[in-house]
N, C-alpha and C positions, 0 to 999 in steps of 0.2 A: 321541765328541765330546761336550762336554758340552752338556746344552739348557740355553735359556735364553728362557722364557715371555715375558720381558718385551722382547722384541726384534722389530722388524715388517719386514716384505718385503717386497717390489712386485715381483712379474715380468709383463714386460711378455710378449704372444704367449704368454701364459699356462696357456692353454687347448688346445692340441696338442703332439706332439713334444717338444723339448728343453725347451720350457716348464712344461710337465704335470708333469715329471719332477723338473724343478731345484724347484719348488713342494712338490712332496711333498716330496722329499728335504729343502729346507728344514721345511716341519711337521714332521717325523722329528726335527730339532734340534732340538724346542722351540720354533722361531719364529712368531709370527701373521703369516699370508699373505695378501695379498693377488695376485690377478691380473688381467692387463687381454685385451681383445679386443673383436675387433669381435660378436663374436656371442658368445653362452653357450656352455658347455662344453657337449660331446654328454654324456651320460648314463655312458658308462665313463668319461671323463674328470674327471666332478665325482664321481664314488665315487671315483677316485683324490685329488682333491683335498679331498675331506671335506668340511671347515668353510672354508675360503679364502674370503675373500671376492672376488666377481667385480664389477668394474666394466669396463663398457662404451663402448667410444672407439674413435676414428679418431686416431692419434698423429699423422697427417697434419695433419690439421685444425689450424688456431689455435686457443690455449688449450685443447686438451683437456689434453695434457701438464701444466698446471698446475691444474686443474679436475682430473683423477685425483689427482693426490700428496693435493689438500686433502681429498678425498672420503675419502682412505685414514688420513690426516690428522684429520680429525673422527671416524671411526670406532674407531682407535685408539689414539689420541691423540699418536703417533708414530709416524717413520719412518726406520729403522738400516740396511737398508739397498735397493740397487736395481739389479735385473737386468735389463738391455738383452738383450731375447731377439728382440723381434719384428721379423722383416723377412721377407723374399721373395727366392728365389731368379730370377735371369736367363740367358735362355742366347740366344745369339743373332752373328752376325759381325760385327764393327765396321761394316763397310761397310754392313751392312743394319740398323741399329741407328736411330730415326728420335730427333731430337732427345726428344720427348714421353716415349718410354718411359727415357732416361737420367734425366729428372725424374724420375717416376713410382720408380723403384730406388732414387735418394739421398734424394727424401722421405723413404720409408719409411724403409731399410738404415742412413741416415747423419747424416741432418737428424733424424728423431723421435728417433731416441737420443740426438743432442746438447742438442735442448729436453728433453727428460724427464731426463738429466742436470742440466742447469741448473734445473727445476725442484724436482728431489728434495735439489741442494746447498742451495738456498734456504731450503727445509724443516730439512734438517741444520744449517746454519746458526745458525739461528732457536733450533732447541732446545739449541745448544750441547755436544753430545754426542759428536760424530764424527759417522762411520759409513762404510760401504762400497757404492762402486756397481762393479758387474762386468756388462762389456761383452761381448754373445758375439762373434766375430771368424769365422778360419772358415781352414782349411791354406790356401786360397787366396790369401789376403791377402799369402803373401808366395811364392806360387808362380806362372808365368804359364799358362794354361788355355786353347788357343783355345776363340770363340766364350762365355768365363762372364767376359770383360773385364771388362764392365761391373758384374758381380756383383761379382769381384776388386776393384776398384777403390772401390765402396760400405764396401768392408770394412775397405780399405786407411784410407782416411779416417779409417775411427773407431779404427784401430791409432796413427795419428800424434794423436787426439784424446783419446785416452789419457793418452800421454804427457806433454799439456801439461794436462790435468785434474790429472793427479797433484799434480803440480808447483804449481800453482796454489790447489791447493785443501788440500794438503796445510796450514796452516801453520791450517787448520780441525780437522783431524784427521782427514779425510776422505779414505780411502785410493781410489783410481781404478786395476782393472786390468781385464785382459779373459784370456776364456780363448778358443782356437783351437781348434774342436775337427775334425778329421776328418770322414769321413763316415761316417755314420749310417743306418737304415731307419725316417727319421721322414719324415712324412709327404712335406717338399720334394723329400727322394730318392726315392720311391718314385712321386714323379710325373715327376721328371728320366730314372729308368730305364726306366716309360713310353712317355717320347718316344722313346726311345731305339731304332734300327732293329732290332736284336738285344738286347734288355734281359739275356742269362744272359751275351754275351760281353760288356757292356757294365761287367757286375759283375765277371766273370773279371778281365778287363784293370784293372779299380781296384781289385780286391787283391792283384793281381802288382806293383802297385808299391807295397805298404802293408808296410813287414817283420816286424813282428809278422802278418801274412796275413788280417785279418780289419777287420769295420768295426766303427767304435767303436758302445756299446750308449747307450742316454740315461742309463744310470745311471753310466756311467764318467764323461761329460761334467758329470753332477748334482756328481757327488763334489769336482772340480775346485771349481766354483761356490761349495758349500761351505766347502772350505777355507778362500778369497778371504771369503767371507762372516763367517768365525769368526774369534772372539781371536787365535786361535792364528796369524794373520796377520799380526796386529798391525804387525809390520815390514816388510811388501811392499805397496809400490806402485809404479805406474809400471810392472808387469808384465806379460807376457802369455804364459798357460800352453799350449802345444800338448797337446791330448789328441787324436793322432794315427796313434797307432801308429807313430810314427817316419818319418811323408811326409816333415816339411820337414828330416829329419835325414840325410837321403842325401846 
């Protein structure tokens, strides 16, 4: 792919997991990175992130989403494009689910991605240039899960919020997709299998239904991101790419 130095990134949950990853993997293209969280990278994670710059937020919060973009914004002097990475996994039974913690999941999962959206378009806007935001989604979004509903349904949201970004935002030049990725051994799984009564049959059983038989690595998921990120997309939006292993294609 080609780099290209003059182009800036924001990944949001920046700082672990699928975030860490899609962050390098962008500086690998040539792009200047920024990342957000609520805390500093641990010490392996800023040797993998290099030179990234980190800002620190609660995407929850009012005005941080737009207080990040300008910080990233004044640092280097534009922003091309923006990765919706950071949320939190839910696991729990509808019935036992208490109103609070449904807030607490779409804050984060579904409401912060849609203001840091809106914020990062403003920005795009502003400098008249295009650019690209990619949403992470998740096999679930369009699979049903007992007991991760409420998760599924976070995700769902920002699948249908996609759509109308594209569309709306397109005539900007501002392409809006998301990628779906599988599951992973980034940090949310490995505390989901964990919980989990039996964590080696809990693994068993979620690669017996994956046909390619294995889980996705961060760097397959980075790759995706990528693509969505680069020229060479130029003509897709309104998309959303499963890197799956082939779940939701059964």
């Amino acid at each position: 792919m080609t780099t290209d130095s003059t182009r800036v990134a924001l990944v949001t949950g920046g700082t672990s997991g699928f975030g860490a990853e899609i962050a390098a993997r962008l500086q690998a293209d040539g792009m200047r990175v920024a990342v957000t969280g609520r805390r500093a990278p641990a010490d392996d994670v800023a040797a993998l992130l290099g030179d990234a710059l980190f800002v620190a937020g609660d995407l929850t919060e009012p005005g941080v989403p737009d207080r990040i973009v300008q910080e990233v914004t004044d640092a280097f002097g534009r922003l091309d494009v923006l990765v919706n990475n950071a949320g939190r996994r839910h696991a729990g039974l509808i019935v036992d689910t208490p109103p609070e913690e449904l807030t607490e999941v779409f804050a984060l999962n579904a409401i912060a991605a849609m203001t840091m959206t809106a914020a990062a378009a403003r920005a795009m806007i502003a400098q008249g240039s295009g650019g690209a935001i990619i949403t992470m989604l998740s096999r679930l979004a369009s699979s049903g899960v007992p007991t991760l509903t409420t998760y599924t349904a976070s995700k769902g949201a920002l699948a249908a919020y996609t759509k109308g970004a594209a569309v709306e935002l397109a005539p900007h030049d501002i392409r809006v997709n998301a990628v779906a990725p599988g599951m992973a051994l980034t940090p949310l799984i490995e505390d989901w299998l964990a919980d989990q009564p039996d964590p080696e049959k809990a693994l068993g059983d979620t690669l017996a239904d994956i046909p390619l038989g294995r889980l996705a690595t961060p760097a397959d998921v980075a790759a995706a991101v990528a693509y969505l990120a680069s020229p060479e997309a130029a003509y897709v939006t309104g998309a959303s790419i499963a890197v799956d292993g082939g779940y939701t294609a059964r």
